[in-house]
Structures are given as C-alpha cells and as structure tokens.
C-alpha positions in Angstrom: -7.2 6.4 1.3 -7.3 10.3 2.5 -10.4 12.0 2.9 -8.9 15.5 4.1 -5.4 16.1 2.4 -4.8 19.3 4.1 -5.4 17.6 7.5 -2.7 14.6 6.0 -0.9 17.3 5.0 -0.6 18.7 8.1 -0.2 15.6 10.2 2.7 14.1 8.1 5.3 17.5 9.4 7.8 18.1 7.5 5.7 16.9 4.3 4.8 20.4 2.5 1.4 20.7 0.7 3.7 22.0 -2.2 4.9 18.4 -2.9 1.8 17.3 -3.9 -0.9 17.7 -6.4 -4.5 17.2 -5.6 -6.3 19.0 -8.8 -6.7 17.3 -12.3 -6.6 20.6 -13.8 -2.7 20.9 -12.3 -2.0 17.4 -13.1 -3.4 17.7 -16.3 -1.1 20.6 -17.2 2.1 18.5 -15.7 1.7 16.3 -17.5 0.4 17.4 -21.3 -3.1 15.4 -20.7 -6.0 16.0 -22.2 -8.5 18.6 -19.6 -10.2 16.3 -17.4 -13.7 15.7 -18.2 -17.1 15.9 -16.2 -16.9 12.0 -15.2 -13.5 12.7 -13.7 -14.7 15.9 -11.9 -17.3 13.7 -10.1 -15.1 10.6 -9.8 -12.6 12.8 -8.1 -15.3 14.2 -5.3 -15.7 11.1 -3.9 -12.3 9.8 -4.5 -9.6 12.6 -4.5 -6.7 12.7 -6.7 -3.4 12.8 -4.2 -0.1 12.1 -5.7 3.4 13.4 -4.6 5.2 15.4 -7.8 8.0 13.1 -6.8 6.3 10.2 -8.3 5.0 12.6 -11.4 8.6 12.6 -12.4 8.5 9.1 -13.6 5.2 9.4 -15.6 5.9 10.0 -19.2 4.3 13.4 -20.4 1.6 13.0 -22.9 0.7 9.4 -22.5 -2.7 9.1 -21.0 -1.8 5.2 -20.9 1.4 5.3 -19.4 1.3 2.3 -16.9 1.7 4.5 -13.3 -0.6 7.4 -14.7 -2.9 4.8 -15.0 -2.7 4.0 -11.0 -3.7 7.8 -9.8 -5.4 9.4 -12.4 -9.4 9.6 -11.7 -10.8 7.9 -14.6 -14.7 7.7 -15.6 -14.6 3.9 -15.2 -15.0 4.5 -11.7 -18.4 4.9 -11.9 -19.2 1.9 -13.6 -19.3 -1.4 -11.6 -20.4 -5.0 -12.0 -22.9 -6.3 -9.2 -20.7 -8.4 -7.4 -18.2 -5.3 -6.5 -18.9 -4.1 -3.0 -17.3 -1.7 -0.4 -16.2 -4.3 1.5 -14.8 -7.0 -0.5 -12.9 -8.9 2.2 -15.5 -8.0 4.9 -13.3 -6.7 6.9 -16.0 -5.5 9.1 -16.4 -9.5 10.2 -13.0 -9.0 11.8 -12.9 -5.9 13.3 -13.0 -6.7 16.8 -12.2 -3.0 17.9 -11.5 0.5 16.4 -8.6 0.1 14.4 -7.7 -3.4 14.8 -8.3 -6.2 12.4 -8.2 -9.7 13.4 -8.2 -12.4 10.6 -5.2 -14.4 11.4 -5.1 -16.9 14.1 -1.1 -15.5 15.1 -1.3 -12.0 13.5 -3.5 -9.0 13.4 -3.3 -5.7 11.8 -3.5 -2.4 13.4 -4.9 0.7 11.5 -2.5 3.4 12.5 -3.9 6.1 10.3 -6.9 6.8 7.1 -3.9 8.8 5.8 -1.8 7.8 2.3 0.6 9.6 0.7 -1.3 9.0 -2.4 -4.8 7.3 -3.5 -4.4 4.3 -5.8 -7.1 4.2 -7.6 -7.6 0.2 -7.3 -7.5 0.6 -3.5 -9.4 -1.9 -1.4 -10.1 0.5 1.7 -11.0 2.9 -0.9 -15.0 3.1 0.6 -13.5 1.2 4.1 -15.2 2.9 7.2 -12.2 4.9 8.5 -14.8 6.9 10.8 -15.3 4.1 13.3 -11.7 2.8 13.1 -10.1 6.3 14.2 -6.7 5.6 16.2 -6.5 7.5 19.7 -5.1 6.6 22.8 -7.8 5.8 23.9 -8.3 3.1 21.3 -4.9 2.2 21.3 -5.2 1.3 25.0 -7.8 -1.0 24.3 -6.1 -2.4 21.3 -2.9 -3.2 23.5 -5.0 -5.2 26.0 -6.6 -7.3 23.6 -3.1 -8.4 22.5 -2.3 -9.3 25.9 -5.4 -11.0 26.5 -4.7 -13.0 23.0 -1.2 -14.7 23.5 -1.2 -16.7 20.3 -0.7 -13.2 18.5 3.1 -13.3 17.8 3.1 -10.3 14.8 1.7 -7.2 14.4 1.1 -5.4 11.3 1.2 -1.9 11.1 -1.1 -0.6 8.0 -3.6 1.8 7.1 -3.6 4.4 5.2 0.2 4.0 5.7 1.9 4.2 9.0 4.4 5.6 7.8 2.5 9.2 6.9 3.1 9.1 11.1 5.5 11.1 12.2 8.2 9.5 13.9 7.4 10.9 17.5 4.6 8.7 17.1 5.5 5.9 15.3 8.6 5.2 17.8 6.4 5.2 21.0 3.6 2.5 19.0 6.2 0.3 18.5 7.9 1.0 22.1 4.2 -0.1 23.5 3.9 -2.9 21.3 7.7 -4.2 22.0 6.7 -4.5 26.2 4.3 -7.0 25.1 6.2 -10.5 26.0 4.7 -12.8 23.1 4.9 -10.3 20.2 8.1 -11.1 18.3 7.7 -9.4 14.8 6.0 -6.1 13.6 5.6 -5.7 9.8 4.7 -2.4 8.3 3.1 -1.8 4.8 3.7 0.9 3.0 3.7 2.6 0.0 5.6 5.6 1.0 9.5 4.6 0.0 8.2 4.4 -3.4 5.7 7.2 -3.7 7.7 9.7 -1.3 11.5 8.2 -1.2 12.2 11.7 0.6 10.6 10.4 3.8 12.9 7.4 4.5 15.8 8.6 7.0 18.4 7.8 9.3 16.1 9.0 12.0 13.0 6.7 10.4 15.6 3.8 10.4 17.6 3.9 13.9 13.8 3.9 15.3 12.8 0.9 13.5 15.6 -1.4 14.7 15.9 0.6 17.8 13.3 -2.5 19.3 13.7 -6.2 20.6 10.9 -6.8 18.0 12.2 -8.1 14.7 10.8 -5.4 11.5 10.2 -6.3 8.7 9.2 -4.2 5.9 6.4 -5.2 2.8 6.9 -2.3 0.6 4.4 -1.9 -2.5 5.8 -1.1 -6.5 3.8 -2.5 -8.9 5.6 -1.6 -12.2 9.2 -0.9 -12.7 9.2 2.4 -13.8 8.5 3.3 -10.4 12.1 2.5 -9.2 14.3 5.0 -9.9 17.5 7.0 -8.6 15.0 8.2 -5.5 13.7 5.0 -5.1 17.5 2.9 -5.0 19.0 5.6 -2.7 16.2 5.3 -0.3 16.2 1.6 0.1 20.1 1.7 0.3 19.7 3.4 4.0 17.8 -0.5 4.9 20.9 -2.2 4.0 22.8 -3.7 6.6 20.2 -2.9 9.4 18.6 -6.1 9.7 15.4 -4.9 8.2 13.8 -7.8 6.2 12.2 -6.4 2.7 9.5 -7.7 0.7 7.5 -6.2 -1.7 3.6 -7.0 -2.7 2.0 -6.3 -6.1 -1.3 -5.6 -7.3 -1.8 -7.5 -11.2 -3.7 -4.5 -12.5 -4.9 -4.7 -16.3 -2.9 -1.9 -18.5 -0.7 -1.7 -16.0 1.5 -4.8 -15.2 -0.3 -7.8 -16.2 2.4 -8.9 -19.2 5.3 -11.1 -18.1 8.1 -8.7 -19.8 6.9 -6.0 -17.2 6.7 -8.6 -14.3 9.9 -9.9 -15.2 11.4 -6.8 -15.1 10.0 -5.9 -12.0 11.1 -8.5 -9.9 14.6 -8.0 -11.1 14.5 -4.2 -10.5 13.4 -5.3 -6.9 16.2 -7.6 -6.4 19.1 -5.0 -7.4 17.9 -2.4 -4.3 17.7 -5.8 -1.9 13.9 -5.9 -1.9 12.4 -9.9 -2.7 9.1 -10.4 -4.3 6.3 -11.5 -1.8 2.8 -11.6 -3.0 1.3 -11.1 -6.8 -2.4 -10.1 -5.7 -5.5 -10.7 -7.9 -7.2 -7.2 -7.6 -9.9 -7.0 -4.8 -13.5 -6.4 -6.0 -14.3 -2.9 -4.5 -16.6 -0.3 -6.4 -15.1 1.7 -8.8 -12.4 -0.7 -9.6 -13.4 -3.1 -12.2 -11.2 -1.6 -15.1 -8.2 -3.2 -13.8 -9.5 -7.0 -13.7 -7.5 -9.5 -14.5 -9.0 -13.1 -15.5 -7.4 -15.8 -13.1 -6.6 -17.5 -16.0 -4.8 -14.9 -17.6 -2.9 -14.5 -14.6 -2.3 -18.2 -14.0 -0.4 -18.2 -16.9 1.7 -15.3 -16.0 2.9 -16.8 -13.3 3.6 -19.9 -15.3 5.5 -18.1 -17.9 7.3 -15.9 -15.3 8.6 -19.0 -13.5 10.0 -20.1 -16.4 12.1 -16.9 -17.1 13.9 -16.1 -13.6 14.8 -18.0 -10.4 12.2 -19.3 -7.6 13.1 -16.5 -5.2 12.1 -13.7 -7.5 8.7 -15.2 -8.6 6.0 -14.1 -6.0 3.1 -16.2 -4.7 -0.2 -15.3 -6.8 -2.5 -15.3 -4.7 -6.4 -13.7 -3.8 -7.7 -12.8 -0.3 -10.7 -14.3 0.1 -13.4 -13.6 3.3 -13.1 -16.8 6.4 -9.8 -18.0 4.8 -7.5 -18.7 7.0 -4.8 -17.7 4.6 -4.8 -15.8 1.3 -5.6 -18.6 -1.3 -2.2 -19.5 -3.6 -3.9 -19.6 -7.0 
C-alpha cells in the first residue's frame, strides 16, 4: 500500500511521477473505459489508484474485464464486505513484537522496510495494515537488529513491505550489510512486486548489491496472470541469471482474474521460460474491501488437482492459506 504517492514518488529517485498514473479520470482515458463513477471516486479516497504506465501497456484497451485491469482499477465492490472481512486478517498485530518487524515463524521473521509499493493491488492484505506505528528509522532499525541477535534461532530474514525494493539502493545495500554481520542469519528473501510492475528498476547496480553479501538471496517475485510477462518483464529477469539468485514466484487465486486452470497453466509455464519456479498458490486473505475476488476452497482444490494433471511437479505451486497461530501456512 502507499498512502502519499508524491512522497513514494520522491523516495524511489530516479522513479519519475510521470511513470505513473494515480487518477481514474487519466486511466480511464488510457485505457477507453467507461468515466469512473461516484463509488469509485470514494473507493479511490481511501484506497488510491497507483499503477506504473509500464504495466498499462499490457492491459487491453476497452475491456473493463481484462484480467490485470481487474487487479488496479478501484471498483465499487470495495465498499461492500461480508462480516467476517477485517483489517487484520492474519492479525499481524499478534506478532509484531516491534516497529516494523513481524515475528510468526519460529526461524524467520519479516522486516517492513517501507509502506511504499509501486502500485496498490486492490486485493492487498496490508491494504488497512497500520503502517503508522511500523515506520522504519534507524532508530527502529537498531532495535530490530538487536532482537535478532538476541533471537539466535532466526536463520532468514525477509525483506517486505510495501516493497523493499521502492528503496533506493544506497539504502537497501547498507540493510543488508547490517543484517549480513549477524553470525546466525544465513538467507534474506525479498518480496516484491516491482520486476513485474516496474521491470525498469531491476539493474546491474540492484544485482551486484544483492549478491555482493555472504547471505544467500533469494528472490519471491509476485505475477499472478500471464499477460503480465512480457518483453520488459523477460529482459529484466535475464540480468538474475547466472548470479546465484534463487527465484520463486507467489500468486494470489483471485476470481475473474486467474482462477481457471488454462490461465494457471499458462502461467507457470511463462514463469519457467524467464527461470522463475512456482512457489505458493494463495487463497485470497479476508481484508475489507476485498471480497469480489473470493474463491471457494473447493473450487480451488480442484484447480490444483486439474493443474497437476497437466504439467510437471515442479511447476505446480503449493495452494495454500495463511491462517492466524499456524505455525506454517496451511497446504490445502
């Protein structure tokens, strides 16, 4: 989530406000949709569109239902929710030991670099999360590197969000540096969004200082149809070839979007040709405003089942759903 896109903006350097559009009106005209409505207007005050024009390229013009529309647009659905949707879904407040560190893992824990994103999926679990009290500054980050020395069962750190890597690299390089002096750490994993929204930010300079560490990276990426792989996309991951960067990628099984076993299919093949594995299928987390894109378990039981069927074991990813005081996120 971003809550001030000039201040994102701003913060990511290079990144240009012109490379993104934050009003409906603009993307409406982009894209020959329909004028956004009144319901939009008011989803899109509490929940802002952000999307980089890179990413508008692959959206087909005139389809309100085209499946990565469907991910950014504002839609009036938002304001509708059933009773057991919260703002915390996974309480993540239970395990939020200090600002900007989550704790739910006995040998892991993730570390919120940053509230920025380089877009604002609309089906986002941190869309209402309470970046005010998780704000990342040194001082915080002091604190946060003496609890993992205090806590020498944590062997990996995750580096999430927002997404880290809206950081610049200034930044980035000396949290990792910090993290890396840190005897039992041995892995740090970073999430993000950004090679396939913003392909443009993945650089020689972004990839010498992500192996340029003792700690082993590894790096979950997150496409959830196919049609957001293209030319960009492929020459972007090409620069992780060959640097001993591990790549996964987790989806979201979002209704209308990529909950058929064609599309999944293809996705996990797509993956595979720009060296990227399949990781995690998630069931969508039950956070106001996100509803629309429910999928029934059973539904997507069988997708898994079907998709198993059709490729290889290595390009079929675990379906699974976090739930709060797991251990683990639940294989369904």
């Amino acid at each position: 989530m971003i809550t001030n896109n000039k201040r994102h903006l701003d913060e990511f350097g290079r990144t240009s406000q012109a490379e993104f559009v934050v009003e409906l009106t603009e993307l409406s005209v982009a894209l020959d949709l329909p004028p956004p409505t009144k319901e939009t207007f008011l989803v899109n005050k509490k929940f802002p569109l952000l999307v980089p024009k890179n990413f508008l390229a692959r959206i087909q013009k005139g389809n309100i239902n085209d499946p990565l529309l469907k991910q950014i647009i504002p839609a009036a659905a938002e304001l509708h929710s059933p009773t057991n949707f919260s703002t915390d879904p996974l309480d993540e407040a239970t395990y939020n030991p200090l600002p900007g560190l989550l704790h739910k893992y006995q040998d892991r824990v993730l570390i919120l670099l940053t509230n920025n994103c380089v877009t604002n999926c609309r089906y986002c679990f941190r869309r209402e999360f309470s970046y005010r009290n998780n704000t990342m500054n040194e001082n915080n980050w002091q604190k946060i590197l003496q609890y993992l020395n205090q806590h020498s069962n944590i062997q990996e750190v995750i580096l999430s969000g927002g997404d880290p890597l809206t950081i610049n690299n200034h930044w980035l390089e000396k949290y990792i540096a910090d993290l890396a002096t840190i005897h039992h750490l041995n892995t740090f994993r970073i999430h993000s969004r950004v090679p396939i929204m913003l392909p443009s930010r993945i650089e020689p300079s972004l990839i010498k200082l992500l192996t340029a560490t003792r700690l082993k990276p590894v790096l979950v990426t997150h496409c959830n149809h196919p049609n957001e792989i293209d030319n960009t996309v492929t020459q972007a991951f090409n620069k992780f070839i060959g640097n001993n960067i591990t790549l996964l990628n987790q989806s979201v099984l979002l209704k209308d979007v990529n909950d058929h076993v064609d599309i999944l299919t293809e996705l996990s093949r797509k993956l595979f040709t720009v060296g990227i594995l399949p990781y995690y299928l998630h069931m969508h987390d039950k956070v106001i405003g996100t509803a629309h894109f429910g999928v029934s378990k059973n539904k997507a039981k069988r997708l898994i089942k079907e998709l198993a069927a059709k490729l290889p074991g290595y390009l079929v990813p675990r379906l699974v759903q976090e739930k709060p005081g797991y251990p683990c996120k639940c294989p369904l």
